[in-house]
N, C-alpha and C positions, 0 to 999 in steps of 0.2 A: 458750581454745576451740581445743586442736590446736596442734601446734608451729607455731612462726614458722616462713613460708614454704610449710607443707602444707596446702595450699590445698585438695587433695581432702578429706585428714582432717579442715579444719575446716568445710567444707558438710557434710558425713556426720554429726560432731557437733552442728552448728546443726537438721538432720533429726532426728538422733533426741531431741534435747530438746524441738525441737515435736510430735514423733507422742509424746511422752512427757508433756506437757501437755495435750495430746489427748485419750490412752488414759486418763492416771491416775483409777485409779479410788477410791484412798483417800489420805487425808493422809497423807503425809511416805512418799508411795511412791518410791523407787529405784530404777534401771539403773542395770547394769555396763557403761561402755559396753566395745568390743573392740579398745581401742588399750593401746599400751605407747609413752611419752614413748621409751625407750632399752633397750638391752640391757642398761644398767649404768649407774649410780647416781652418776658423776660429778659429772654438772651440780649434783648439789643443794651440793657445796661451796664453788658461786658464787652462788649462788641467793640474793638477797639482803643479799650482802654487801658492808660499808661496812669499808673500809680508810683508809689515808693515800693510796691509790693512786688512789679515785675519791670521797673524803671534798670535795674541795672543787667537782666537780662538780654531787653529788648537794645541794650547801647550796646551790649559785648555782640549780638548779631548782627546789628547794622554797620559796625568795625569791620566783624568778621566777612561782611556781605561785600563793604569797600575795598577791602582786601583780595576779594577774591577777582572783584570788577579790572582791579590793578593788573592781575598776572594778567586777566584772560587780552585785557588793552596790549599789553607786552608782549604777552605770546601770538598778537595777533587772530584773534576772537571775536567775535564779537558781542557772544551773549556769553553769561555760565549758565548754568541749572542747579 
């Protein structure tokens, strides 16, 4: 919802998805919204990506993540956060 940290651009986006849920007036209607992530196209070369540099990081969260999916199933839950 808006870069990390742009805290105007992401209330601005959180507005216009609600006046946009509001407004719409047919299925599967669309805005553009009028942001641009960057000048340039960078980021997307990290975007996602799993190397040996952060490969053993990303397995001890997704443990951590099953792990927690476990209790909240047990305790009766149905999501965590």
């Amino acid at each position: 919802m808006g870069k990390p940290g742009d805290v105007m651009m992401q209330r601005e986006l959180c507005s216009l998805t609600l006046d946009t849920l509001e407004k719409a007036f047919t299925p599967q209607m669309t805005v553009q919204a009028p942001y641009v992530w960057s000048d340039d196209n960078r980021w997307r070369a990290n975007y996602m990506r799993v190397d040996d540099s952060n490969r053993a990081g990303l397995a001890a969260a997704g443990a951590a993540r099953r792990e927690d999916q476990q209790k909240a199933k047990a305790d009766g839950r149905a999501r965590t956060s």
